[in-house]
C-alpha positions as CSV (number, residue, x, y, z in Angstrom):
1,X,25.3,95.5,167.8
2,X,27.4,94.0,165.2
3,X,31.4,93.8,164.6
4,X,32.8,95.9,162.6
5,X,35.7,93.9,162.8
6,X,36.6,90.3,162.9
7,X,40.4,89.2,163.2
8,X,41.9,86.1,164.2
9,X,45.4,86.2,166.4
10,X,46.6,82.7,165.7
11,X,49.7,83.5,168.2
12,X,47.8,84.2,170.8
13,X,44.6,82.1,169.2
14,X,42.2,84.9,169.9
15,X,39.1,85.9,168.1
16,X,39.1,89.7,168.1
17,X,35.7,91.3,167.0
18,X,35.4,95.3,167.0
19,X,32.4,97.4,167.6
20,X,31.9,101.0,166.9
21,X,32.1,103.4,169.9
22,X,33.4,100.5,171.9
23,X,36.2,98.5,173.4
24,X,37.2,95.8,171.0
25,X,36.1,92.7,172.5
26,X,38.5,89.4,172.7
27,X,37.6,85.8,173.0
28,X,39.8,82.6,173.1
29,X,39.6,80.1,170.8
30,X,39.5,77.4,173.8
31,X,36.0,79.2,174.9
32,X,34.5,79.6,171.9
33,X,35.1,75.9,171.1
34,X,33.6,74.7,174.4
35,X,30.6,76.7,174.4
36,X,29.9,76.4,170.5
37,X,26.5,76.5,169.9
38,X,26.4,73.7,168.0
39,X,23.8,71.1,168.9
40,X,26.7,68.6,169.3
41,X,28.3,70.5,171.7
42,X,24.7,72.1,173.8
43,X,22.4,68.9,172.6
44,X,18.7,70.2,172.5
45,X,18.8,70.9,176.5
46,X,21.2,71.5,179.3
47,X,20.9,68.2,180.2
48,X,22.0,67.0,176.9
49,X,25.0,69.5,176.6
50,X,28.4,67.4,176.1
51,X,31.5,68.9,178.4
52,X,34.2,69.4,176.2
53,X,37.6,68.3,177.0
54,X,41.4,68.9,175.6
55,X,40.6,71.9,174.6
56,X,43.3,74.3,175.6
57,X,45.0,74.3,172.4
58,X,42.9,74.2,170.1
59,X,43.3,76.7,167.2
60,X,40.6,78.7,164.5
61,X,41.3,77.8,160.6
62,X,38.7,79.6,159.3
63,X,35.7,82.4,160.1
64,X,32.9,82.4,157.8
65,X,29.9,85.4,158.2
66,X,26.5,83.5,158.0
67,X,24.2,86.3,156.5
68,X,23.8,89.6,158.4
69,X,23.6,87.9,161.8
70,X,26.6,85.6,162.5
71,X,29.7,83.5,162.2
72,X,30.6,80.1,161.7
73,X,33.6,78.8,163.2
74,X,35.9,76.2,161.4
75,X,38.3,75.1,164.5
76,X,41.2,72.9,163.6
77,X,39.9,70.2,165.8
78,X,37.7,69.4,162.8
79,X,34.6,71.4,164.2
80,X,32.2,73.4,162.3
81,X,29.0,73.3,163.1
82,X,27.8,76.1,165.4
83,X,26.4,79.4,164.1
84,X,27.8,82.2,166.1
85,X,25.3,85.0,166.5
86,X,26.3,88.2,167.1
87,X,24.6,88.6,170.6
88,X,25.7,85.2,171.8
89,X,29.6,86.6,170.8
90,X,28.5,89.8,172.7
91,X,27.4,88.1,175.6
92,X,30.5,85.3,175.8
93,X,32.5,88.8,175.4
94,X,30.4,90.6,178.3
95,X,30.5,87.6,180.8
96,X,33.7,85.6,179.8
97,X,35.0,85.5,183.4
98,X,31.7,83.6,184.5
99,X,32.6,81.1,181.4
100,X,35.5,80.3,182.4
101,X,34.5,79.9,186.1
102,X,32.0,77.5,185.1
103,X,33.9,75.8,182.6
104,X,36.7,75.1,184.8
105,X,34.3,74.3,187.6
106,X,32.6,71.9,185.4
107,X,36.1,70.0,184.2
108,X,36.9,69.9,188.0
109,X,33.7,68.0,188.7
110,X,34.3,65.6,186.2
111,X,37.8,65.3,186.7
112,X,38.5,66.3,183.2
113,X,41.1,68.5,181.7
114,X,41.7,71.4,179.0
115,X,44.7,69.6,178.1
116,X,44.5,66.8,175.3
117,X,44.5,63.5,176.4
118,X,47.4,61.4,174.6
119,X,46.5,58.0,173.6
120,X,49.6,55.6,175.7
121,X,50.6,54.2,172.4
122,X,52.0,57.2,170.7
123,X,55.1,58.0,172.9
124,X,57.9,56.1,174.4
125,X,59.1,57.1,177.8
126,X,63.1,58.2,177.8
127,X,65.2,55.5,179.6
């Protein structure tokens, strides 16, 4: 079934999409950067899909409908690549707490973090 509706929340950076005859669904920008489906971000495989990391802030510039079928996501992290179908939105929607569990479960096996990493050169420490 497709949107209706597409608004971005850039307080809350939320991507809100609205159906007929249903609940509108909402979706963080942080999870729809980390599982773009981009073949940068899932490779050709699960075994090639790259973990994404310092994400937790990341915001949504643009939304872009691809055709009758989609969305393409310009984040402000300076991706743009993945086509976001309308079932894959609906199923990120439908499942987002599993997402999150296994994203989170994921960065905890790595010992990576949502938050960015800042390079030690860039701040001073107050003496």
């Amino acid at each position: 079934m497709n949107p209706t509706g597409i608004t971005y929340h850039r307080t809350s950076k939320t991507l809100e999409l609205t159906y007929p005859g249903r609940q509108a669904a909402t979706l963080p920008a942080e999870l729809l950067r980390v599982y773009s489906p981009s073949a940068e971000v899932r490779g050709h495989s699960d075994a090639e899909r790259v973990l994404q990391t310092g994400k937790k802030h990341v915001g949504i510039d643009r939304v872009e409908v691809v055709g009758n079928y989609a969305i393409r996501i310009v984040f402000d992290d300076g991706h743009d690549t993945g086509i976001y179908s309308w079932g894959f939105l609906r199923d990120l929607a439908d499942n987002e707490a599993d997402y999150w569990r296994r994203y989170l479960d994921e960065l905890k096996e790595k010992n990576a973090s949502r938050l960015p990493a800042i390079p030690v050169g860039q701040w001073t420490p107050r003496t």
